[in-house]
Wavefront OBJ file of the C-alpha trace (Angstrom):
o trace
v 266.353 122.459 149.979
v 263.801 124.213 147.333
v 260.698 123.915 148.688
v 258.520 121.203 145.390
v 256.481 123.156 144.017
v 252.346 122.114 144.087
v 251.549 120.182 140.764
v 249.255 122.463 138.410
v 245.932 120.658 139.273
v 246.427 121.517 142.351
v 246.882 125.363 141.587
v 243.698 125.204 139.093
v 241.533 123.795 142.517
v 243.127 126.049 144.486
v 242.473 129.207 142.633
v 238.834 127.712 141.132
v 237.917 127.535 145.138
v 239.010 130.901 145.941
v 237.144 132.539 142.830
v 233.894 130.432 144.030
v 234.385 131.805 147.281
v 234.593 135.143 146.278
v 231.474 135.187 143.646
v 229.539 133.708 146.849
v 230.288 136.801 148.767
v 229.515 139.288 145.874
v 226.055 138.093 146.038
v 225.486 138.242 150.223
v 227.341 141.708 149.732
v 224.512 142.997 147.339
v 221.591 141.071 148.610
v 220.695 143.915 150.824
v 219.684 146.102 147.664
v 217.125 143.533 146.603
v 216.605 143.096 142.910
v 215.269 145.183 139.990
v 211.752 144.637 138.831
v 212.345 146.009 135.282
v 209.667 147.310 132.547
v 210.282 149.082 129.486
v 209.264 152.545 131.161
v 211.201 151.824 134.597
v 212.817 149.740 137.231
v 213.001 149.722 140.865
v 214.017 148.392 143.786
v 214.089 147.562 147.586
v 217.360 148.978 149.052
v 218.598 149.554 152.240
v 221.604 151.601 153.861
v 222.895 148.411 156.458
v 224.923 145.549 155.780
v 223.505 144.578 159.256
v 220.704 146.125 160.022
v 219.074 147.460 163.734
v 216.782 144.388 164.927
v 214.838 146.785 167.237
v 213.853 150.527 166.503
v 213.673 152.579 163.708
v 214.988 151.564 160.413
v 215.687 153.232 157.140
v 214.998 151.536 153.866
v 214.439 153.606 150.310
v 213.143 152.989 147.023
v 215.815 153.347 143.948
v 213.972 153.899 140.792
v 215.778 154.443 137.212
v 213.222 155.945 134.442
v 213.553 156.489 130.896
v 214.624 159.352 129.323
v 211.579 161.985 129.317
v 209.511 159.502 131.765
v 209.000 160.333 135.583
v 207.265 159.594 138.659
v 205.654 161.465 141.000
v 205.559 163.876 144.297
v 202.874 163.216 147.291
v 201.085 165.675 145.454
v 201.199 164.389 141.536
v 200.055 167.848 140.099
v 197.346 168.139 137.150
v 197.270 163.829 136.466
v 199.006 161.457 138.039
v 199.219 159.667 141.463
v 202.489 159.015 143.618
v 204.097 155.906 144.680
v 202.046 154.173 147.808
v 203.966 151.759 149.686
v 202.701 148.732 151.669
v 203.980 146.884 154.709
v 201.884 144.523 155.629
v 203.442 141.431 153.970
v 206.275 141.812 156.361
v 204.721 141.725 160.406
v 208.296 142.768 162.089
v 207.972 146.065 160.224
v 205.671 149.015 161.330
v 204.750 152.873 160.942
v 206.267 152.761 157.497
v 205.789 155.703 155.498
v 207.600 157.824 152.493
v 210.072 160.836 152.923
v 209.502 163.142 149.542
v 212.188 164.687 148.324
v 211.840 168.644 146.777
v 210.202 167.525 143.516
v 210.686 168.860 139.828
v 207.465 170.800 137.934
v 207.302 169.327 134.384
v 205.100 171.013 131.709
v 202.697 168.342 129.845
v 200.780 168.767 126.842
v 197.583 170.519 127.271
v 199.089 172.984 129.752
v 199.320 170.456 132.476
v 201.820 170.774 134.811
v 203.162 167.345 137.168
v 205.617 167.123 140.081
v 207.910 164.322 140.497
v 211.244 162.856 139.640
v 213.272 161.980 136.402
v 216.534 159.520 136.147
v 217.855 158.310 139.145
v 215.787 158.880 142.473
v 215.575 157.415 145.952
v 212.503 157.511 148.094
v 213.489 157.539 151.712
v 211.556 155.068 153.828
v 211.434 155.750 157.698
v 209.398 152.238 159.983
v 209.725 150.652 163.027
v 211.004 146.976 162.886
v 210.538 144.379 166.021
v 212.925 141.870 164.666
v 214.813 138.471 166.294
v 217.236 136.151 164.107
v 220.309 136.643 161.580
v 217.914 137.196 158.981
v 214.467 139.171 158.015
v 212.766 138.793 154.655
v 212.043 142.400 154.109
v 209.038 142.312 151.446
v 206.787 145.499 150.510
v 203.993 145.437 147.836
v 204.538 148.854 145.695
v 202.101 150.772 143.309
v 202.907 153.591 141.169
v 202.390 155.447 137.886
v 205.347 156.215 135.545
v 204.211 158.892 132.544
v 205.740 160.643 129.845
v 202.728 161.528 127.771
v 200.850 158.523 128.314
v 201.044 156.743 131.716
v 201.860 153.253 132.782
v 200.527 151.783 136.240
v 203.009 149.054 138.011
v 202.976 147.110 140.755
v 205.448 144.858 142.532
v 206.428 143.013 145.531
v 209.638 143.904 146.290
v 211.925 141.999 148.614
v 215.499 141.832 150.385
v 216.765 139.525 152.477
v 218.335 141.732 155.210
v 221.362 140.607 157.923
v 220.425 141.576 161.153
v 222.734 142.800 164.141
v 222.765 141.558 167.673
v 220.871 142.471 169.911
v 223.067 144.510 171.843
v 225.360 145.342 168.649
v 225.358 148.328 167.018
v 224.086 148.858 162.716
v 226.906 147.959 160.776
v 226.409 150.605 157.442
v 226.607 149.359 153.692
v 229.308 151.154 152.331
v 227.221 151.565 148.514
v 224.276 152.379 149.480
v 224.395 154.271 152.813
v 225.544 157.812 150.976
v 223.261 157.914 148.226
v 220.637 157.060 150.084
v 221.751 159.977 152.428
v 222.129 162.165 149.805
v 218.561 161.666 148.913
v 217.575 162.478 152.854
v 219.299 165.628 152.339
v 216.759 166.442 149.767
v 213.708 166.008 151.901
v 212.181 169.317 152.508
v 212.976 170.754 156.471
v 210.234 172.133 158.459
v 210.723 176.345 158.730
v 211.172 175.646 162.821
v 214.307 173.470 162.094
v 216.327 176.318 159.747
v 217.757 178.626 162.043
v 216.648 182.074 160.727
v 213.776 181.303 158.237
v 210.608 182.367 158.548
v 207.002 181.899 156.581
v 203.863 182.841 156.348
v 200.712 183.263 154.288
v 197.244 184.693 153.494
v 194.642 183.404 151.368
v 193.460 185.738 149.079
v 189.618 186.216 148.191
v 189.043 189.821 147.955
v 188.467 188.579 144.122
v 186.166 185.017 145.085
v 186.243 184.629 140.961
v 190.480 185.030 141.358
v 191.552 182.758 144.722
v 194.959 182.692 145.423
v 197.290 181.816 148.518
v 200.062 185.107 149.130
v 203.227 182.955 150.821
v 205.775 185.156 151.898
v 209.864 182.994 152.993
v 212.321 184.731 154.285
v 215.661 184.625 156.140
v 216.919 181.600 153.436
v 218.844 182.856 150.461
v 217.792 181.711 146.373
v 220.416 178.993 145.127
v 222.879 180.159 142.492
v 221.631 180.035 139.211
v 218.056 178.407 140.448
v 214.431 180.046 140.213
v 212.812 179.448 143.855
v 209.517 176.958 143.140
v 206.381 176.438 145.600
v 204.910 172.879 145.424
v 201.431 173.318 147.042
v 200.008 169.809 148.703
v 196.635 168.589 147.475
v 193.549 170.184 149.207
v 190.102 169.724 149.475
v 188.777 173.020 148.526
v 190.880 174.144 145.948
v 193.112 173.432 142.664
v 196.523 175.369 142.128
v 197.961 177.179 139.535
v 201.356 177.914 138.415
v 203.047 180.403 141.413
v 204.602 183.744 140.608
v 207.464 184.631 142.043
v 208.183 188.256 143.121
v 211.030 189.744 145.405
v 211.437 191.881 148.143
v 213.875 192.991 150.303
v 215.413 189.801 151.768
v 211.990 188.091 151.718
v 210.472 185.849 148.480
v 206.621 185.990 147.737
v 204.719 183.253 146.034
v 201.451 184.038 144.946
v 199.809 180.724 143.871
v 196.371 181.669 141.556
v 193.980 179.031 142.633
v 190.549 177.627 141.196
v 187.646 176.277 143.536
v 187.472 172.708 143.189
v 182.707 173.271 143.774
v 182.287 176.891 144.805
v 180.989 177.164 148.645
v 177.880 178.608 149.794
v 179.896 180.916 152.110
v 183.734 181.847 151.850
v 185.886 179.795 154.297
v 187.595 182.538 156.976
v 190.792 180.153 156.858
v 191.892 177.096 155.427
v 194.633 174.449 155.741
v 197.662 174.429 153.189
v 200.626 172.581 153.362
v 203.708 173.806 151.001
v 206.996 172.736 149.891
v 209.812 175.288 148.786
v 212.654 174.156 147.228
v 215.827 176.259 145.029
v 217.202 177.520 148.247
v 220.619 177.319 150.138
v 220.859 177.156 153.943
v 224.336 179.096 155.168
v 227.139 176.633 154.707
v 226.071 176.892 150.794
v 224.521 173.282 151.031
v 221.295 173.111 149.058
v 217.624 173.401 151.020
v 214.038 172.754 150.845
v 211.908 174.076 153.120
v 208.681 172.508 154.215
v 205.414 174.467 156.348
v 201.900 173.433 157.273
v 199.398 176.822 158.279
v 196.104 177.274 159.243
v 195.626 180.186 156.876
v 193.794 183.474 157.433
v 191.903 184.899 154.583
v 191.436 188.041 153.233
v 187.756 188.364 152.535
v 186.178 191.043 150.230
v 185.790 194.324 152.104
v 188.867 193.739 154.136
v 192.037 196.048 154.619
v 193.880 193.717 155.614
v 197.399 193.823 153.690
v 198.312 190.192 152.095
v 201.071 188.148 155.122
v 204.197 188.845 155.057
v 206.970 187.974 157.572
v 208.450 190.501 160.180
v 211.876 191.244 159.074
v 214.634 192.151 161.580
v 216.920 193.289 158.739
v 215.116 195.690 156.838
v 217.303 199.000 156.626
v 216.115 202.085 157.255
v 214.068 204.992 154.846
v 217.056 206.423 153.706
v 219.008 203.297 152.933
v 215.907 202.002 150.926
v 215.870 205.546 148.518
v 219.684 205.490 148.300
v 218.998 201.278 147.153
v 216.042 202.194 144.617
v 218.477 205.156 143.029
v 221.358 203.032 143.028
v 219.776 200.248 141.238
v 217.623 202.889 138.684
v 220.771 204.190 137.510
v 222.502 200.643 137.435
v 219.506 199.778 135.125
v 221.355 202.009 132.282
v 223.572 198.726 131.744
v 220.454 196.419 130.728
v 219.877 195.539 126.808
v 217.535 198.130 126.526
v 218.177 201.722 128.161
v 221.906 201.373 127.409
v 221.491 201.583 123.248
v 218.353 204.515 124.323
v 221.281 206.171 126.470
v 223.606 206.036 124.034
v 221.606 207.483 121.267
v 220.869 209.926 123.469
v 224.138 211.032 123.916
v 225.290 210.726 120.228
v 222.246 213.734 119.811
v 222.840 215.434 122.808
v 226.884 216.346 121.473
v 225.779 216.697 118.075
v 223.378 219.416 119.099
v 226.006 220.999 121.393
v 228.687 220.719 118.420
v 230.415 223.980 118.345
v 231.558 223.065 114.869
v 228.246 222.511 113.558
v 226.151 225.490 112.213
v 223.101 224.583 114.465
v 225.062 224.468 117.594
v 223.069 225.393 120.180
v 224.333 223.886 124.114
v 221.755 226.016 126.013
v 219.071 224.228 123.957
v 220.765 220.577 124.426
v 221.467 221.074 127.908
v 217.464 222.045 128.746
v 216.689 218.753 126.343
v 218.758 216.558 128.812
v 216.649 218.359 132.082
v 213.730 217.265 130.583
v 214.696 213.759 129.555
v 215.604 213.808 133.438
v 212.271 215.101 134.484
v 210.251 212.680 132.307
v 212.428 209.961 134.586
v 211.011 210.852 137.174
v 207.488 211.929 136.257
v 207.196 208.258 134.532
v 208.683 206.550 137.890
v 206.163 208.078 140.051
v 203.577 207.208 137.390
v 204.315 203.800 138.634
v 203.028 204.234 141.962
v 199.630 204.809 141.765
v 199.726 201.698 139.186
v 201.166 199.867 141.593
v 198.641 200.914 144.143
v 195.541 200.000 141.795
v 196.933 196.282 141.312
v 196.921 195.514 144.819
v 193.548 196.679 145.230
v 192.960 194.751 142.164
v 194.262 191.505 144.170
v 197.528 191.673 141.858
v 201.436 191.676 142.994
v 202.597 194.879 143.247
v 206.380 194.706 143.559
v 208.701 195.113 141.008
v 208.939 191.671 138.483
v 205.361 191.040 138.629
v 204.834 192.984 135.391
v 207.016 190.232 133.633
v 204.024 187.768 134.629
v 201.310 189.671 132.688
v 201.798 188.676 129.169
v 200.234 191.854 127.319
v 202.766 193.943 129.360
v 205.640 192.296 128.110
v 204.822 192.020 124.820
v 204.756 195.543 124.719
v 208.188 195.418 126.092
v 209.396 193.123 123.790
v 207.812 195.329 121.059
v 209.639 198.412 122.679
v 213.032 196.205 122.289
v 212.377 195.705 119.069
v 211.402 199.171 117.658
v 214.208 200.662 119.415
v 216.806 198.042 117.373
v 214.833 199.609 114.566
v 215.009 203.110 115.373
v 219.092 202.475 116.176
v 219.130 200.914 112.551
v 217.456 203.802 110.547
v 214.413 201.724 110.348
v 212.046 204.956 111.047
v 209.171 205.643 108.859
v 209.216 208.604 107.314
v 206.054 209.997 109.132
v 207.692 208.889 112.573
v 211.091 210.291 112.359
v 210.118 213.757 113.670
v 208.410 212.844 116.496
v 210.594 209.123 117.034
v 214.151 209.739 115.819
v 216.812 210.378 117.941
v 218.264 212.087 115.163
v 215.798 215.281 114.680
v 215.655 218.069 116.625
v 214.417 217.423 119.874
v 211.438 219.303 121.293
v 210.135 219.786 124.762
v 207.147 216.804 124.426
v 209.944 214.700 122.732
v 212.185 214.832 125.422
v 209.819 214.312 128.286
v 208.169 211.862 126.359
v 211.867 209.903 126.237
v 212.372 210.329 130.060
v 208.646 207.938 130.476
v 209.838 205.711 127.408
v 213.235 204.801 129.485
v 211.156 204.144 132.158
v 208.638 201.906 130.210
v 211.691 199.670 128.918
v 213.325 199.885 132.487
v 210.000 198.027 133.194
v 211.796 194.883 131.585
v 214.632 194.214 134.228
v 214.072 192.882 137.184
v 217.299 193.795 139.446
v 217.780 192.854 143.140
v 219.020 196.282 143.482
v 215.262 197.332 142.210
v 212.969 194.555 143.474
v 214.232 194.243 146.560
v 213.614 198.022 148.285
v 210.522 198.636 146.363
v 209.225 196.013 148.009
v 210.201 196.516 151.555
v 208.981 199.837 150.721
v 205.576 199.025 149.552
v 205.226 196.429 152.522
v 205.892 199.601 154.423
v 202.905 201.776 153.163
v 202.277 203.807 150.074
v 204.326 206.921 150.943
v 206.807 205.199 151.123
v 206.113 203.524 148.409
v 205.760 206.584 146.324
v 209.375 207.931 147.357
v 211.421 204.807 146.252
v 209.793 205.326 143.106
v 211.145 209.010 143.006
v 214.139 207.731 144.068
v 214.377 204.890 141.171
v 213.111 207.589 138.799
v 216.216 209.973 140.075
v 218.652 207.023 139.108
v 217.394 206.770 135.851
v 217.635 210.478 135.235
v 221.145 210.812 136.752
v 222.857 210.620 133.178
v 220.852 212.973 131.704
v 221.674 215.176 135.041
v 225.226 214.704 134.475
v 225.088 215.468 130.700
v 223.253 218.466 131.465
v 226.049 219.620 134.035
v 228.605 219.184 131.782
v 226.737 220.566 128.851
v 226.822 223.656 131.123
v 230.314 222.996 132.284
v 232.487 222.267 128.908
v 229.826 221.806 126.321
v 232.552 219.835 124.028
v 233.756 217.944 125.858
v 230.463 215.709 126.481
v 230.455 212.121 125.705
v 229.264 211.205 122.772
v 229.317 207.536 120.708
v 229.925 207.666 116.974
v 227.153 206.554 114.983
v 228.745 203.486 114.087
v 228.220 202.695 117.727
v 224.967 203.880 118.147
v 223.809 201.660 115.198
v 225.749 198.582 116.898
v 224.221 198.601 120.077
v 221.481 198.237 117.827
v 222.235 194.386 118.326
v 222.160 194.798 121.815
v 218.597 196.092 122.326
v 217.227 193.004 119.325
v 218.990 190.580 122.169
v 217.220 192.424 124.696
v 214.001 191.721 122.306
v 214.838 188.126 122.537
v 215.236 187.772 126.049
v 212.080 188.953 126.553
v 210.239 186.468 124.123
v 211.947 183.824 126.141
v 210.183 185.116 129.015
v 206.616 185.823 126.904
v 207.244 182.189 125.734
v 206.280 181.015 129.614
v 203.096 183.480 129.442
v 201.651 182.467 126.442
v 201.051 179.251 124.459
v 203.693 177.741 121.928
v 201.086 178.593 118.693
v 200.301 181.977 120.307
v 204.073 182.958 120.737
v 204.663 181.441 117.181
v 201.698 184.506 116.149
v 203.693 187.449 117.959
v 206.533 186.090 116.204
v 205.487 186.404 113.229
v 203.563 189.648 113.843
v 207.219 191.357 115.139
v 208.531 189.850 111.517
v 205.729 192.184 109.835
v 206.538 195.350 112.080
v 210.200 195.130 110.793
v 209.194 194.811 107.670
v 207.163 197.399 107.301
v 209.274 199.342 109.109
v 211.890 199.087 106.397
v 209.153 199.348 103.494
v 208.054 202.230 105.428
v 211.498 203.949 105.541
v 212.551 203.321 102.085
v 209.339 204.228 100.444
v 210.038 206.854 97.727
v 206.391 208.067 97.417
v 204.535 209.452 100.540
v 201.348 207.429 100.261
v 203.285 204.471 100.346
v 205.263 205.440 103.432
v 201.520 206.592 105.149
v 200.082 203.096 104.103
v 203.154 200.902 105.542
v 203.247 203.215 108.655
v 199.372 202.346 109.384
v 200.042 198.882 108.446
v 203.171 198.624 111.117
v 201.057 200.527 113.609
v 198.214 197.287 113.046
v 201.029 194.835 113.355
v 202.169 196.270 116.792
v 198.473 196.421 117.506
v 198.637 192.947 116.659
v 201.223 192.023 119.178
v 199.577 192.821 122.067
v 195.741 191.576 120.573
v 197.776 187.982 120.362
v 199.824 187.988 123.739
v 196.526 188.599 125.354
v 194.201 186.231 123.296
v 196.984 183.132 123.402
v 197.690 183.676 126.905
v 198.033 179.844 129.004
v 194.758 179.163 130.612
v 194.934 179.866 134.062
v 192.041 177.926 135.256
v 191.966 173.677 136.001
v 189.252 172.853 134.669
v 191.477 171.360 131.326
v 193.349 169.672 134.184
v 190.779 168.033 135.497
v 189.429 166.420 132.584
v 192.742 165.659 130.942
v 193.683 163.802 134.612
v 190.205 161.887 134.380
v 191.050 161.113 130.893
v 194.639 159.660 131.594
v 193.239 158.049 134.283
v 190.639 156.154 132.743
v 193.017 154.958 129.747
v 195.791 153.998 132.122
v 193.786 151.974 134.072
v 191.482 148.856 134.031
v 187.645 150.020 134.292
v 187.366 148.776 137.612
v 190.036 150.911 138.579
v 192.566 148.874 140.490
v 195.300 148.280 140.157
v 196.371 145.109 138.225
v 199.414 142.878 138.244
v 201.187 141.696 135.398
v 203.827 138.959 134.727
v 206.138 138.498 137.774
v 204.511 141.302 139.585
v 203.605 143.650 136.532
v 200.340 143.551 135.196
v 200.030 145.596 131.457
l 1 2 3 4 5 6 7 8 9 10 11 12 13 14 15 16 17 18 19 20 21 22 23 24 25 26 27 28 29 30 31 32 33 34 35 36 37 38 39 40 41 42 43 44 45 46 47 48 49 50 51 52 53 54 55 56 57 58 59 60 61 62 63 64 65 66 67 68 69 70 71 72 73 74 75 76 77 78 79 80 81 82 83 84 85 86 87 88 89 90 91 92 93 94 95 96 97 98 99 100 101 102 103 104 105 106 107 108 109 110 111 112 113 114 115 116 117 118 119 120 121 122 123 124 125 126 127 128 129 130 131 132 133 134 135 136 137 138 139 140 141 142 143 144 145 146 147 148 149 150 151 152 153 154 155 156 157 158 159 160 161 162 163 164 165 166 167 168 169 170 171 172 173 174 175 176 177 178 179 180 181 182 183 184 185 186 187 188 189 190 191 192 193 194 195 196 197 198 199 200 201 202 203 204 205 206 207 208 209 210 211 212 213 214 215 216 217 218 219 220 221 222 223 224 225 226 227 228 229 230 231 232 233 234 235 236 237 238 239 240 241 242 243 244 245 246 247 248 249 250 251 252 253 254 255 256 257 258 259 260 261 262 263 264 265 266 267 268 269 270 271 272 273 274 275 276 277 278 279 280 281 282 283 284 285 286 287 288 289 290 291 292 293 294 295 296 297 298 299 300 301 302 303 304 305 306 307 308 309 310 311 312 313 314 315 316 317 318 319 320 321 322 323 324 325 326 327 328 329 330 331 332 333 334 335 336 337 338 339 340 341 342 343 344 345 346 347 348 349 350 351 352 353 354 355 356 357 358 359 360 361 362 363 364 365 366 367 368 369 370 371 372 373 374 375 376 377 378 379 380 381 382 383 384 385 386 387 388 389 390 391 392 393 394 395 396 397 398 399 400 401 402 403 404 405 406 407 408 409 410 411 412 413 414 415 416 417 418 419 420 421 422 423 424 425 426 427 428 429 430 431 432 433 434 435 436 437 438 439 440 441 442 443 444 445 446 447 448 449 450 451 452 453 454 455 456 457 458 459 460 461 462 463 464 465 466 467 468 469 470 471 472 473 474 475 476 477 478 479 480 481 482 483 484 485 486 487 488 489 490 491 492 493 494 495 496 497 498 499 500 501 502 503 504 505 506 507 508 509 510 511 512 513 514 515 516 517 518 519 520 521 522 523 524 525 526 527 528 529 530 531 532 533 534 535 536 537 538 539 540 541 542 543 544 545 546 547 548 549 550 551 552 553 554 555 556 557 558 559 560 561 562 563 564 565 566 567 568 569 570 571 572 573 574 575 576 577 578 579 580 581 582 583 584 585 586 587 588 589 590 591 592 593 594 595 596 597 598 599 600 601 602 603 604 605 606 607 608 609 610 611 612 613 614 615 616 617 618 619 620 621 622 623 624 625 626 627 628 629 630
């Protein structure tokens, strides 16, 4: 028989009972994130990783904030303005020995050339305390303060709370399934000390053989850059001193920070060593996986008078002499490829086989294969120019490995001025007055062609290549002769295509390579991109009105560049040549004058300033409608 089916209000109970039943358990499921205080800026939570959490031991909790676009909060160390989150425990007695796990922070320029470290979007604090727990159930409750800024800054604070299940006694954690791996993820995130990374190694000196120009040398190595990622040094606050933006240089298998730094009240007597704490973060460990590396040293300085060179870690790998000249040749000649020297090669070239033509009337191969030795020899005489330069800014205090010229802004506005006149030259953009002495196209003359072999070198200036940075460094680190030869041997890479044009030029003097003019004047583009790069990079150097200046000052040099070179009547070509010669002038006079301020002392009164508004005058911190205070 067919079993009767239930009437229909018995289905509707049924199935109304098992949707109530189900909502109930949504809620006890979520309960142990604890609920969003919300304000217009932010909101933020309470959340832990258990669906039963440990009764006795440690536990791990975490903070989940969500900020507006362009707002953040803030690192242990909040930068120029700014304070960080502080957590208390006391409103719950079964919890102990909390404190806050920071993960690798982001730097964030601010108006006013203020710089802040913290977190934007999503982010999880991890929380590490003790807990001393009986029962099915602890109120977990924590009073929070913290300071949310875009511009202008907001204070908070809230009591935040979450009812959390707790295991037996004798049972084991039972882990939430949501929030366990993103909270994990964020773990993953928290900076490792140097002794826990198998391989990696720090150290550091403070600098103040300059006591007007501080700064703290840290040298990392063993640890390897992440793809695509710029290495970054977060300094923790300290007593004596204020930190600048760090500059980033490379050596063989080693990175060096040198953070400029500003004396908070100058001391009576220089300290021999201080305390610093740092946090490094971009880096990957050797499964790939991203790293931050975390140190604490008692610091050594370098006092004036000293000889002491700036700390730098012993390095097992370091290959030998030879390997390090064959490296600096290998990557001078590999520096043909950049923006610049490969439009300057090029042209080269192009003059090179039209000078060694046989069917041109002027044909003379003798003559264009002693211009190419000399373009060779100026390589190298220009590289080893480089040296005693070198040696002068680190008496000077200065970095002296290769990159560190892309951190002093009159330098690479010259470079990016270099760029540009060469996309000029390429285009026929010479001034009548210049051509003899600047145009690839005229006959070339002894002090012309050594004078090209130092002019490649100049523009080689703008690329920074591993294959360059890295054993000019270990070679500097190594002493100055040495130093000196993997200059030579980066000067003999950039003069081995104007050895092997020579050779050939001797060999089969027709048979050189040589680009038509169409693609001489093409690559034209190639050295303006170049010219672009490089304001990108004068663009961190200098401030946004001061790079609008050399912008517009790089505008006038091509103009008058072309009114130079089309000008009929020779007075006008002398009086647009002077006036392009003022406007390159003028390029350097505004990289240097717009330059961003080094010092802190802007900082400081901008952070007492966005203090002062953000707060009430007495200072604390208020509370406002359900546990905001505006």
């Amino acid at each position: 028989m067919p079993k009767p089916t239930p009437p229909k209000p018995l289905i509707a109970c049924r199935f109304l009972l098992a949707l109530a039943a189900l909502l109930a358990a949504v809620p006890a499921a979520q309960a142990v994130t604890g609920e969003w205080q919300a304000n217009e800026q932010s909101r933020v939570r309470l959340v832990t990783p258990y669906s039963e959490a440990p009764a006795q031991g440690e536990i791990r909790l975490g903070l989940e904030f969500e900020t507006a676009p362009d707002w953040h909060v803030y690192w242990k160390n909040a930068g120029d303005a700014g304070y960080p989150p502080v957590v208390d425990a006391s409103p719950t007695p079964q919890l102990s020995a909390l404190e806050i796990l920071w993960p690798a922070p982001h730097r964030y320029e601010l108006p006013g050339d203020l710089e802040a470290f913290g977190y934007e979007g999503e982010v999880i604090y991890p929380l590490r305390g003790r807990i001393d727990a009986a029962g099915p159930y602890l109120a977990l409750t924590l009073d929070l303060d913290y300071l949310v800024c875009e511009v202008d800054c907001v204070p908070y604070s809230y009591r935040l709370s979450v009812q959390q299940p707790l295991a037996p006694a004798a049972g084991e954690p039972v882990p939430d399934p949501d929030v366990e791996p993103r909270l994990a993820a964020w773990e993953t995130r928290v900076p490792r000390p140097v002794a826990a990374v198998a391989g990696a190694r720090t150290d550091a000196t403070l600098d103040l053989l300059r006591p007007d120009q501080p700064a703290l040398v840290v040298a990392v190595e063993g640890v390897a850059s992440a793809p695509g990622v710029e290495p970054d040094l977060f300094l923790e606050s300290h007593d004596l001193f204020d930190a600048g933006r760090p500059v980033l240089t490379r050596s063989y298998g080693a990175l060096h920070f040198r953070v400029p730094l500003v004396f908070r009240q100058h001391p009576d007597e220089l300290p021999a060593a201080s305390d610093f704490a740092w946090t490094v973060s971009g880096l990957v460990d050797d499964t790939g996986a991203a790293l931050a590396l975390s140190a604490a040293r008692t610091v050594q300085a370098r006092l004036p008078g000293s000889t002491t060179p700036a700390a730098g870690p012993p390095s097992a790998t370091r290959p030998s002499l030879a390997g390090l000249l064959l490296l600096a040749a290998l990557g001078g000649l590999l520096l043909h490829l950049t923006p610049t020297l490969l439009p300057l090669l090029a042209a080269r070239l192009a003059r090179l086989g039209e000078l060694a033509d046989d069917d041109s009337a002027t044909a003379n191969p003798a003559a264009a294969r002693r211009q190419a030795l000399l373009t060779a020899a100026g390589c190298v005489a220009g590289a080893a120019a480089l040296d005693p330069l070198a040696a002068a800014a680190h008496r000077a205090g200065l970095p002296a490995t290769w990159g560190a010229q892309l951190q002093e802004p009159v330098l690479l506005a010259g470079l990016v001025l270099g760029a540009a006149l060469l996309a000029l030259a390429l285009w026929g953009f010479v001034p009548k007055l210049l051509r003899r002495g600047a145009s690839l196209a005229s006959t070339p003359s002894t002090a012309g062609s050594l004078l090209l072999g130092v002019v490649t070198v100049f523009l080689a200036l703008a690329w920074n290549l591993p294959l360059v940075s890295r054993p000019l460094g270990a070679a500097l680190a190594s002493g100055r002769g040495t130093g000196l030869a993997a200059f030579l041997a980066l000067g003999v890479g950039l003069a081995l295509p104007h050895l092997a044009a020579a050779a050939l030029l001797s060999a089969a003097p027709g048979r050189l390579p040589r680009p038509s003019p169409r693609w001489v004047e093409a690559l034209g583009f190639l050295a303006a991109g170049g010219a672009l790069w490089l304001l990108y990079l004068l663009s961190r150097q200098v401030s946004p009105q001061g790079l609008a200046y050399v912008q517009l000052a790089l505008l006038g040099v091509a103009f008058a560049a072309w009114l130079a070179s089309t000008a009929r009547r020779r007075r006008w070509s002398v009086a647009w040549t002077v006036a392009l010669l003022l406007l390159a002038g003028a390029v350097l006079w505004l990289a240097d004058g717009q330059r961003r301020k080094a010092g802190r002392s802007a900082g400081m009164e901008a952070r007492f300033t966005l203090a002062t508004t953000s707060l009430q005058p007495t200072g604390e911190l208020p509370r406002c409608a359900t546990d905001r205070t505006g």
